[in-house]
N, C-alpha and C positions, 0 to 999 in steps of 0.2 A: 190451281194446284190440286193431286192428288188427295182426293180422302184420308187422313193420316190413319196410321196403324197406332202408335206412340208417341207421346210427346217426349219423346228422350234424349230429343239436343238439351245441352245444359250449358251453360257458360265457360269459355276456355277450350270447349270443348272444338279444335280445330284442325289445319294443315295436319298436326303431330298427331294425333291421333287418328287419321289417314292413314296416314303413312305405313303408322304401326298396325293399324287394322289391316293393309293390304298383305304386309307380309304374311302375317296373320294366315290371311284367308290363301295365299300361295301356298304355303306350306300345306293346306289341307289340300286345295286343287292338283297339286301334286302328287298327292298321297304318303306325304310323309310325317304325319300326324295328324291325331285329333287336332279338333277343336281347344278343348281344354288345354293339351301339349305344348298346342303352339302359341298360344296365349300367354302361358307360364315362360314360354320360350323367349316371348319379345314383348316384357315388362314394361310398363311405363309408369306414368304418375298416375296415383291412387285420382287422380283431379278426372283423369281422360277415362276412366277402367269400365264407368258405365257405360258409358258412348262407345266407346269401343267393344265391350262385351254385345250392344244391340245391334250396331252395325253388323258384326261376325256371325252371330247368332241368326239375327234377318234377314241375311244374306243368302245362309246354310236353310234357313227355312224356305223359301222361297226361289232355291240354285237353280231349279229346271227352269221356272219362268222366265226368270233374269237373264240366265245364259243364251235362254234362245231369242229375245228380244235385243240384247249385245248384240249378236251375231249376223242377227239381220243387218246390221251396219255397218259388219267390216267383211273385208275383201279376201281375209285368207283368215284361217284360223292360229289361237297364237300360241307361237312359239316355248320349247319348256322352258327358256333364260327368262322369256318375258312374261311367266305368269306374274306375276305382281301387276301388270299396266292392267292384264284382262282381270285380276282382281280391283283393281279400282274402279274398271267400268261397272262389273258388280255388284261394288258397295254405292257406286255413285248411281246407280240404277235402280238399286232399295232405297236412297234416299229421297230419290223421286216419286215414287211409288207408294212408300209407307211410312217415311215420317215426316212429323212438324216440321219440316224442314225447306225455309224457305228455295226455291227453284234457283234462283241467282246462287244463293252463297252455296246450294252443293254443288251446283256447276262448279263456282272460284275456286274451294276448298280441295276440289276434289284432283281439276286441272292442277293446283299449286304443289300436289301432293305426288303428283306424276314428276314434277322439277325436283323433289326433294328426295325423291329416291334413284335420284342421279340418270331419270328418261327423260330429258328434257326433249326427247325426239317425240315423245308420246302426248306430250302437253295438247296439241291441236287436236292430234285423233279423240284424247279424250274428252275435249270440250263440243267436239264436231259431234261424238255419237252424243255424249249427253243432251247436247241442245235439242237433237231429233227426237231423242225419246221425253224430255220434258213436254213436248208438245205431242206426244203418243199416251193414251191410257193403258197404261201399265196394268191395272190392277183386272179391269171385266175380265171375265174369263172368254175366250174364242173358241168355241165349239169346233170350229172346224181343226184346230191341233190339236194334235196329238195328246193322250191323255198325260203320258208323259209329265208334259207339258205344265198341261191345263192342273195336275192333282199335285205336281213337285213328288212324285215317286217313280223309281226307274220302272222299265215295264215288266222285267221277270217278277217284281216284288206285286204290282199290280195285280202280273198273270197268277200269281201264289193267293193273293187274298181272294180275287174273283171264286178260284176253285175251290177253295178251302173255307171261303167263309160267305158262301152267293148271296145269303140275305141280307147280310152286314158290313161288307165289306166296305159300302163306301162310308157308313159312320166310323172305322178305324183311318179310313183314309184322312175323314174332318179331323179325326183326334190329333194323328199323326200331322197336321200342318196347325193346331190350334196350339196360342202360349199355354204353357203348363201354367196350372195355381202353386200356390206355397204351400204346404202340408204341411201339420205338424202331427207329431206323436207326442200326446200328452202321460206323462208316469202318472201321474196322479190322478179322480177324479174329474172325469173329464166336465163335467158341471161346475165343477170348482177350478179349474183352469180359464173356461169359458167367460169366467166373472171377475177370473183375474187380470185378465184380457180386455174386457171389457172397461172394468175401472182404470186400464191405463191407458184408454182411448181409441183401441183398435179393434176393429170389428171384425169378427168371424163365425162360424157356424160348424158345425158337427158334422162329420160325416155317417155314409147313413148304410155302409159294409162291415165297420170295427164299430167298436167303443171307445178307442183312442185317437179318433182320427178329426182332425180339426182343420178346416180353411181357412185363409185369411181373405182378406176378402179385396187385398192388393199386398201384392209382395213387397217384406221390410228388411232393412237387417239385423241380422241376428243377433249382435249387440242389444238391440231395443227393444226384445224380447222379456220378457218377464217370465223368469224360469230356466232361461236358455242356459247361462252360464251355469246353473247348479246341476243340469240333467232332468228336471223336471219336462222339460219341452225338446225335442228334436226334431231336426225336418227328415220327414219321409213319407213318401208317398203312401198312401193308403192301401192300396195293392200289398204295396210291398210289408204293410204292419199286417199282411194274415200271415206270415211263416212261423212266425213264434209261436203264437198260440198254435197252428197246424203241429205243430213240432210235439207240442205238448209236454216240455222238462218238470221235472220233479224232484223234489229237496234232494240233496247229493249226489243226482245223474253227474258222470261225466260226458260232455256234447262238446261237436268239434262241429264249428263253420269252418269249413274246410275253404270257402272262396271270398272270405270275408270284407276286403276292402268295401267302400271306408268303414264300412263299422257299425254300421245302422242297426241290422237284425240280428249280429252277436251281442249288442249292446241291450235291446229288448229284450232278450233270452236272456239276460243276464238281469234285466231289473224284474221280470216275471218273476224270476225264481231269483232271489240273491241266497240262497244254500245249495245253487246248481256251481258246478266246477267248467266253465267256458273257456275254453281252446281255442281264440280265434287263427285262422290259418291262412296266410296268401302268399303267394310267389313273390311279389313286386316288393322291393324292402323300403322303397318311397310312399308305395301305398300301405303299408304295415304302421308308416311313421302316420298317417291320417289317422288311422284306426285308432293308435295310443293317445289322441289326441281327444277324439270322442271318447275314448276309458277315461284318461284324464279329467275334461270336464264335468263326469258326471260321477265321475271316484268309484268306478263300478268296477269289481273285481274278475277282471278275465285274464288270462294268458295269452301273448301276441306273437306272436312266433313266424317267422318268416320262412316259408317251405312249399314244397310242391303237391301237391294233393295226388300226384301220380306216381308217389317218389315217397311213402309214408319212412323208409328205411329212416331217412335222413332227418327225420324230427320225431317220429314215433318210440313211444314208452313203451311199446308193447302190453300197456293195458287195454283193453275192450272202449271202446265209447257206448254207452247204454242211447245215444241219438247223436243223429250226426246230417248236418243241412248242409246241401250241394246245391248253390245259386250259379249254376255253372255260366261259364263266359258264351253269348249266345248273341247272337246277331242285332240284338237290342228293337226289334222289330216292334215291340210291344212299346217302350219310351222315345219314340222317334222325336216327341214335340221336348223333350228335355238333352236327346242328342241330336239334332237336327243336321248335323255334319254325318252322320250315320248314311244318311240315301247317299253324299258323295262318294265316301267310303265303304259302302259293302259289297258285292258281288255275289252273282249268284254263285261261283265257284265257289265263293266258301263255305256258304256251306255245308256240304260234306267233310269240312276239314274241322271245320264247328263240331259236327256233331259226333266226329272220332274222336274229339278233345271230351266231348263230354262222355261220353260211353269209356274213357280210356279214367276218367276221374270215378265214376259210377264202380267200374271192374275194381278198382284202384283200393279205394275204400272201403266195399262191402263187407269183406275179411275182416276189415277193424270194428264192425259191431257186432255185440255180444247177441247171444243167441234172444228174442223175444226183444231184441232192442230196433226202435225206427229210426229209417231215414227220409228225410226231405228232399224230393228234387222239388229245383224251380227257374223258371228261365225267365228273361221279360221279352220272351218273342212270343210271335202270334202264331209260329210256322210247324206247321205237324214236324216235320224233319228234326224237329230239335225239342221234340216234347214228345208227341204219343212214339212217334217212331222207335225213339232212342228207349223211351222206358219198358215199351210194348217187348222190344226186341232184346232187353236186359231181362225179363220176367221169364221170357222164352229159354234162356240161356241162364238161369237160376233156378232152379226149384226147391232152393231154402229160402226165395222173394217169394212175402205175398202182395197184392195189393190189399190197400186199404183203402175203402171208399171214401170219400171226403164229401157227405153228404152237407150242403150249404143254400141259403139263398142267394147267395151270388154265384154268377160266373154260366157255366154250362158244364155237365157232365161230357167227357171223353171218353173212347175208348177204353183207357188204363190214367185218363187225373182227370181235370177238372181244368177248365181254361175260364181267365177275365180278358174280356177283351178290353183297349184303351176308351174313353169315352173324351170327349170332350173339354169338359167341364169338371171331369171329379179326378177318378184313379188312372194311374198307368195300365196297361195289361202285361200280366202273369202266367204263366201257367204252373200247375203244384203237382206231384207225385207222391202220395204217401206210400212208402213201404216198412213190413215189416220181414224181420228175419226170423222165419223158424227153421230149426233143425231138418237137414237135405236127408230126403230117401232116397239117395244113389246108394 
């Protein structure tokens, strides 16, 4: 058997949770949802959710490999009724591949799971290709394909990092296929977290960009947490704990995250300063219900409001915001190893559609802050088009925008921000924009 990647078969864990992983995974091969989406979409038992969650996830990690290895052993490509069979050859080809899992039962499991979603015509095909590739090494990598291939990233995203980032690019590529750690963000002393942590038997470490940034040193749940439920602890990426403090709020500022969901860095801005007045803002009124949920558990005082950042008419007081953070919706290029359905679902057509969404949010809002008051851009892609482009050509098109340098030892200076790339082992990558508004000499 394969090298395992995880030991994450568990008991029970069987045919049914198959089944429900393949739809799962059609719905994204498709294109008609995340990951997350369709997950929430076709529920199961709390029993199957982690098997199921590493199946989908390992899957979406490792899609270019897998698919082209499938592929090799069938005769036409498949049909859109029948993404579900080619998703189980998928899942049953990550099983092979990269977990504990014995070679017989994910052949049985997987074949039994093609009858159970009413293809009983697919049962042979699917035990025929699995057997071949059980007895194939899934995992070396073949130099002679494609990098595609070989990296699990499509090639415009490839041909984007090579030019954009020549010396580094293949450390974002490691990132982007490596599992994400657990982060927390600790409120409190983070020495004093660390030992709170410690005395209840779980081990982690400090990160070494924030002051609030903590590893675990294997991911828990969050129940088990010491801290979690009062707001003392929250999970977030360490990248993402620099906007607050970039942001810099002050006792009575009123500040408007204008793209808020779930709720991470309005929640931070809100426990930095608890005399700051916090607006959180998003479109989606399911993801506005997460956001109350994180205010809730941490009883922290901000306003949730469900509205469009391009659209201020329609939720807007017409008072000034004295700072106002734009995490705008961005190709995720930068968090790939925590969306990892992301390479299936991006395209390079979008984006320019990305990045008129954020220039349309940018134009949208600037009016709303008072003269001598900042704003925060920040995206979690790696890709100029949706960071220096977009703000470079907003500056250009302002001249009551200054830049503000965001002088740091992380990251790399830009053009017009500062970029983190992903690593590995620690933070996601970011990219930050600070501006400020003074008075236009038009």
């Amino acid at each position: 058997m394969n090298p395992p990647e995880t030991a994450a078969e568990t008991e029970g864990a069987g045919v049914a949770a198959r089944v429900r992983a393949a739809r799962v995974m059609a719905d994204v091969l498709a294109g008609r949802s995340t990951l997350p989406e369709a997950l929430a979409r076709h529920a199961g038992t709390d029993a199957d959710d982690g098997f199921v969650r590493e199946l989908c996830f390992g899957t979406a990690r490792h899609g270019f490999r897998l698919d082209h290895e499938v592929r090799r052993h069938l005769r036409q490509a498949p049909r859109e009724r029948d993404l579900d069979v080619h998703a189980l050859l998928l899942l049953g080809a990550y099983q092979l591949a990269h977990m504990d899992v014995p070679d017989h039962a994910a052949v049985h499991a997987t074949v039994a799971a093609a009858r159970s979603l009413n293809k009983a015509w697919a049962s042979g095909l699917v035990n025929a290709v699995l057997r071949k590739l059980a007895r194939a090494d899934l995992i070396n990598a073949d130099e002679a394909l494609p990098d595609a291939v070989n990296l699990n990233h499509p090639d415009w995203w490839l041909e984007r990092l090579q030019a954009q980032w020549p010396d580094t690019w293949q450390d974002v590529v490691a990132a982007g296929n490596a599992r994400p750690p657990m982060t927390l963000r600790s409120r409190r002393k983070r020495t004093l977290a660390l030992a709170v942590l410690a005395e209840a038997g779980i081990e982690a470490h400090a990160g070494s960009i924030t002051d609030s940034a903590i590893y675990l040193a294997r991911p828990l749940p969050v129940g088990s947490l010491p801290g979690f439920a009062s707001g003392d602890l929250s999970v977030q990426d360490e990248g993402a704990q620099l906007a607050a403090p970039l942001l810099g709020a002050k006792p009575g500022e009123r500040i408007l995250d204008a793209c808020a969901a779930p709720g991470g860095k309005a929640l931070h801005l809100a426990q930095m300063e608890p005399a700051a007045k916090v607006l959180a803002l998003d479109v989606d009124r399911k993801r506005c219900a997460r956001i109350r949920e994180n205010v809730t558990r941490a009883q922290a005082a901000i306003d949730v409001r469900t509205g469009d950042g391009r659209q201020p008419d329609s939720w807007w007081d017409g008072v000034p915001f004295d700072r106002i953070l734009v995490d705008a919706p961005c190709s995720a290029t930068g968090i790939l190893r925590r969306q990892p359905d992301v390479r299936l679902l991006r395209h390079a057509e979008d984006l320019p559609l990305l990045a008129r969404l954020q220039q349309d949010l940018l134009h949208a809002l600037w009016p709303l802050l008072r003269n001598g008051g900042r704003l925060l851009y920040c995206t979690c892609s790696v890709l100029a088009e949706e960071n220096d482009d977009v703000i470079c050509g907003f500056l250009a098109s302002h001249d009551d925008a200054e830049r503000i340098e965001i002088a740091a030892s992380w990251g790399q200076t830009t053009t017009c921000g500062r970029q983190l790339l992903p690593t590995a082992d620690a933070h996601d990558g970011f990219y930050f924009a600070l501006l400020e508004r003074r008075r236009s000499h038009r």
